[in-house]
N, C-alpha and C positions, 0 to 999 in steps of 0.2 A: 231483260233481252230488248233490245233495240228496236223500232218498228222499220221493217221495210216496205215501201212504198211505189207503186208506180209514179211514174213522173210523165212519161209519153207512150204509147201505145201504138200500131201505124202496121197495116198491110197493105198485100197488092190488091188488084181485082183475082178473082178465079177464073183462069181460064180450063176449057176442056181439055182435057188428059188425052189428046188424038193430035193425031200429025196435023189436024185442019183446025186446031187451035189457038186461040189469039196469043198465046205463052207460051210454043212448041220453040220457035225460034231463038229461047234468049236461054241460054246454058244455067243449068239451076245453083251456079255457082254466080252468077252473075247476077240473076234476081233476089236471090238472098244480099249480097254486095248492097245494089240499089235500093233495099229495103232496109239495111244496117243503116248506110249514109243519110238515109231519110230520116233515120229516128233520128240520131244525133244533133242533126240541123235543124230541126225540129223542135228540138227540147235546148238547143244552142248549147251542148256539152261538148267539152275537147274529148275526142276520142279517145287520148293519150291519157286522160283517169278513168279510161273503163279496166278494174281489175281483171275480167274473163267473161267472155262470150261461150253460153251453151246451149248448140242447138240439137232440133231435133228434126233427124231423117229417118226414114223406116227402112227403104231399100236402099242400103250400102253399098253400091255396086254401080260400074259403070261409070256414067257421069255423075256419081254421088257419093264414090269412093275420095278413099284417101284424107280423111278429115275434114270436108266439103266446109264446114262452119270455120276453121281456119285460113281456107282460101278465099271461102269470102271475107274475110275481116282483112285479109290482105288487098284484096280486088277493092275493096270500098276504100282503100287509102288510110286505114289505120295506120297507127305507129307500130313496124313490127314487134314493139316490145308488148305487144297485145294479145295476151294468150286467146285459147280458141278449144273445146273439144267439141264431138257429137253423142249426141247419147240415143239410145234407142230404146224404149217403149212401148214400140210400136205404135198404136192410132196415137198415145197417149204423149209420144216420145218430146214434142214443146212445149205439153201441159207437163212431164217432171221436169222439165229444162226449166221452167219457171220456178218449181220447188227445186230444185236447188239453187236458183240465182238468191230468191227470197230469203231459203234456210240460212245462204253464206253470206247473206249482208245482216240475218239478223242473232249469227253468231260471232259477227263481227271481221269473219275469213275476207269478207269485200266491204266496199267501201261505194261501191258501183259495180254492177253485173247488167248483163244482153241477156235475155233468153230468148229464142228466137228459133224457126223452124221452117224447111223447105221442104218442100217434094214436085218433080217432075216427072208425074205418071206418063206423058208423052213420050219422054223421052229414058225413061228408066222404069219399063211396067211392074205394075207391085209383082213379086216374088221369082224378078229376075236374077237377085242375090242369092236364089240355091241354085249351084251349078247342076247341068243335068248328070244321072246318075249317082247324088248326092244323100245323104239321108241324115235330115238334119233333128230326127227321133232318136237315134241308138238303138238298142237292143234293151233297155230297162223300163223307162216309157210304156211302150205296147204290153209288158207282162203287167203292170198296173192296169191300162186302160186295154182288155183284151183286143174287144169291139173295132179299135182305133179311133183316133177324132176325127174331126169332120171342118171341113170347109165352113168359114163365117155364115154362107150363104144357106147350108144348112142348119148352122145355128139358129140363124135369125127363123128357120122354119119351123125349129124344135121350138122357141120361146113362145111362137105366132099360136102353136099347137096346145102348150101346156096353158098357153093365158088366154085359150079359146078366143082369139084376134080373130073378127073376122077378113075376108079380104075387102070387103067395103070402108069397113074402119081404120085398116091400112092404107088406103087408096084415100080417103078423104080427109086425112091427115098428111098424106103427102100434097095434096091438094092443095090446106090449107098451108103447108111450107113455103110452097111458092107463090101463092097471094100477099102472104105475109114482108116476103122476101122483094118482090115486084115492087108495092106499095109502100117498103122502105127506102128503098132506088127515088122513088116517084115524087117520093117527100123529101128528098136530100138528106136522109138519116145515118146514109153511109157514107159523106163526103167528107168529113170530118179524119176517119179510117181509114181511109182510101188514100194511099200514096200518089198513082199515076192518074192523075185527072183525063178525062175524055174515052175510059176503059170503065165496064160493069163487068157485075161476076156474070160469063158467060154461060152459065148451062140453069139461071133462074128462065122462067117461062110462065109471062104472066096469063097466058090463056089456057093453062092445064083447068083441066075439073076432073072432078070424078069418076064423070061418064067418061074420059078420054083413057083417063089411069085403066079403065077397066076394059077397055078392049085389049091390055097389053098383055103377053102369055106369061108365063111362071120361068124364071131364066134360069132354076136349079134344079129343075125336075130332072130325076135319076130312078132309073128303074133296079139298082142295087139297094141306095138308101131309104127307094118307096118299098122294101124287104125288109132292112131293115129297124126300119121308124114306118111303122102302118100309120101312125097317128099324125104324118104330114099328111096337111092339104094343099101345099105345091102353090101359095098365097105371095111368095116372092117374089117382084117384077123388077125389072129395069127403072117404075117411076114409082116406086115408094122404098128402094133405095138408092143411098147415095151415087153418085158419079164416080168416076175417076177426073183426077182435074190437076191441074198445076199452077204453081202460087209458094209466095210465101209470108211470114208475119213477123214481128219482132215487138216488144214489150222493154222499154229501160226500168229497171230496178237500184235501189238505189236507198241507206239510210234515210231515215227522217232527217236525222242532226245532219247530217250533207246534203240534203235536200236546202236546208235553212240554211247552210252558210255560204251555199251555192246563190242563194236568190229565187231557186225554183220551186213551184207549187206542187206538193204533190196533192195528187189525182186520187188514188184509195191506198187503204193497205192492205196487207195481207193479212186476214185477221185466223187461220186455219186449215190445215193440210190434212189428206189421210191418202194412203193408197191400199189396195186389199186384192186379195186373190177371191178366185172363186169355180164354179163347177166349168173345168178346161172345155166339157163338149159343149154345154149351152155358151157354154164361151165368151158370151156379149151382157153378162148379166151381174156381174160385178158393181156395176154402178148404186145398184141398191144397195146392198151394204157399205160400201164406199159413204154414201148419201149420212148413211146413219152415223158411222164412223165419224164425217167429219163435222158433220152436228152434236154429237157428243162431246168431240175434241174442242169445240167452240163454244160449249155453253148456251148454245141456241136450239132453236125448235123451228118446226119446218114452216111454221107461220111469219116467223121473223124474216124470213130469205122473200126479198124483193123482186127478185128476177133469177130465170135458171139458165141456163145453156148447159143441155146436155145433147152431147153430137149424135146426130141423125143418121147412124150408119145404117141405120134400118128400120125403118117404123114402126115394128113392135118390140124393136128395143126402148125407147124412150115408151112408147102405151104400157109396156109392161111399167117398167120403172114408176111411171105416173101410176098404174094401179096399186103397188106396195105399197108407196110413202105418201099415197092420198097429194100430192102437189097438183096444182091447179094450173091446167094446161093455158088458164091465158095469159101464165107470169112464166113459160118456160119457151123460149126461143120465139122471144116477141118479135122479129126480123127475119123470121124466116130458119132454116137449118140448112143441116147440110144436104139433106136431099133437095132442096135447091141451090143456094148459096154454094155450092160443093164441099169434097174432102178429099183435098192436097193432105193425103195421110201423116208427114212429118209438121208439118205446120199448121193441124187444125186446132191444136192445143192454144198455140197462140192466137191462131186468127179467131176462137170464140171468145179467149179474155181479152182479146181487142174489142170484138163487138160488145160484148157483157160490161166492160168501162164505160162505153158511149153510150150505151142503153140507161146504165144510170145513172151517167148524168145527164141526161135529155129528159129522162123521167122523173130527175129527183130520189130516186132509192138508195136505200144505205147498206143492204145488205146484199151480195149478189153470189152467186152455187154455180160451180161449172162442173162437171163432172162427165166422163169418157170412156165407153168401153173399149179394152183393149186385146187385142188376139193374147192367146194362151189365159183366158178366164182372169185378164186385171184390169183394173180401172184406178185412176188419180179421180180424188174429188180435192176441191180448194175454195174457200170462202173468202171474198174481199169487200172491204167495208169503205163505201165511196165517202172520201175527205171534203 
């Protein structure tokens, strides 16, 4: 089998997911477009040999209908003979954009693949895609899960519950996201990444602390679900999870042997994949066997992996995780997460194997883990070995 490689890597900044944000103006069909054109020129490839662009959007709807990743490959001036899908995995939906760009150039389907990922929570808020009076459960579902499932934001309260998180521990890890995140800006660690110069990701905040995380109120608290789940303590806030945000990212993929007859360097490869299901209501906890999965699949051990990126949809989604697989929190989102940095949901997939390339090679690591939990209990894990 072939090795497939990145070659260039390349996002926006983040902006906030609200009308009063620096990204609300530019159609998420167009930031995606500016973000395509960017890789290419970038990496100096004719558009005209990329075999297929797949991106990843979560909410399909509105301005994000209709094959959004084909109009912008159109909008960016590709040559129409340039196919184009979207795929949906939800959080996870440009980290499988990338396993399959990888898979199809290392089964030889391409030759050159995009994998790439938008979302404009501004302008398309997450779960405007069920129309009302819709029921996107059946009737089959709920006789399995009688109870019914439950909101992320509960999930995140059942995980915080069963792994005895306190909300201090919460709060000062998200804390530490954004010092981290700040002080990567301050160092120039993400201008490298960063397509539009003169723009930061706007909802990092280098003067959060702990004390400040903790005057803020609990934003799930439910007097049905505090019925049903006594064993919440209601630890969920506004600043030890993620934002809503809009943005987007792109990754060129791309054989080794065309990488070399191209001229160009590649950057890592793809050295292993796994994706896995897991309990729908805790729902954010996949990652952990995912983790193990694709360390298995890779012949590696969890010492080997240099750097992690695992997305920050919640803060005691990654403490849990760090507590299973014993990984050592100051190799896992050395730049901050997405509780600062934000999560444009179709594009975080990309935008952390963006950061996760630059991280190692700034640091010199050879092995790097991204891994993402996704609604309906899935997660993609992916392991790339910096070249």
């Amino acid at each position: 089998m072939r090795d497939a490689v990145i070659v260039e890597a390349v996002r926006t900044p983040l902006g906030k997911g609200r009308a009063n944000g620096a990204l609300h103006g530019d159609h998420p069909a167009d930031l995606l477009a500016r973000t395509l054109a960017s890789l290419v020129e970038r990496a100096g490839v004719d558009p005209a040999s990329v075999d297929d662009v797949i991106g990843g959007v979560v909410t399909q709807a509105g301005d994000q209908a209709l094959n959004i990743t084909r109009t912008a490959v159109l909008a960016a001036g590709f040559p129409e003979s340039v196919p184009a899908m979207t795929v949906d995995r939800q959080c996870g939906s440009s980290q499988q954009a990338l396993h399959i760009a990888a898979q199809g150039v290392q089964s030889g389907a391409y030759d050159i693949a995009i994998a790439c990922g938008v979302e404009s929570m501004s302008r398309v808020p997450m779960g405007s895609s069920v129309l009302p009076g819709s029921d996107p459960f059946g009737t089959l579902l709920p006789e399995r899960y009688p109870g019914g499932l439950v909101g992320q934001g509960i999930s995140a309260e059942l995980i915080a519950a069963r792994w005895n998180l306190s909300r201090e521990a919460l709060d000062a890890y998200a804390a530490e996201s954004h010092r981290r995140a700040a002080e990567a800006w301050k160092n120039g660690e993400f201008d490298r990444e960063v397509a539009w110069t003169g723009q930061r990701d706007e909802t990092v905040r280098p003067g959060t602390s702990p004390e400040i995380l903790a005057g803020l109120r609990p934003a799930y608290r439910d007097e049905r679900m505090a019925e049903r789940f006594p064993e919440i303590g209601w630890k969920i806030t506004a600043g030890n999870a993620s934002p809503v945000n809009d943005g987007a990212a792109a990754v060129l993929v791309m054989g080794a042997d065309v990488a070399a007859r191209l001229g160009l360097r590649p950057r890592a490869r793809f050295h292993s994949f796994a994706v896995t299901g897991d309990d729908p209501l805790l729902m954010l906890t996949a990652i952990i066997p995912a983790t193990a999965k694709v360390l298995e699949r890779g012949g590696l051990a969890l010492d080997d992996i240099d750097l992690f990126e695992v997305n920050e949809a919640f803060a005691p989604v990654v403490l849990a995780w760090a507590r299973e697989t014993g990984a050592d929190l100051a190799r896992v989102n050395v730049r901050g997460g997405a509780i600062a940095i934000g999560h444009p949901l179709g594009a975080s997939g990309a935008r952390l194997m963006t950061t996760l390339l630059h991280a190692l090679e700034d640091r010199g690591g050879r092995f790097g883990l991204q891994t993402m939990c996704e609604a309906g209990g899935l997660a993609n894990a992916t392991v790339v070995e910096r070249l």
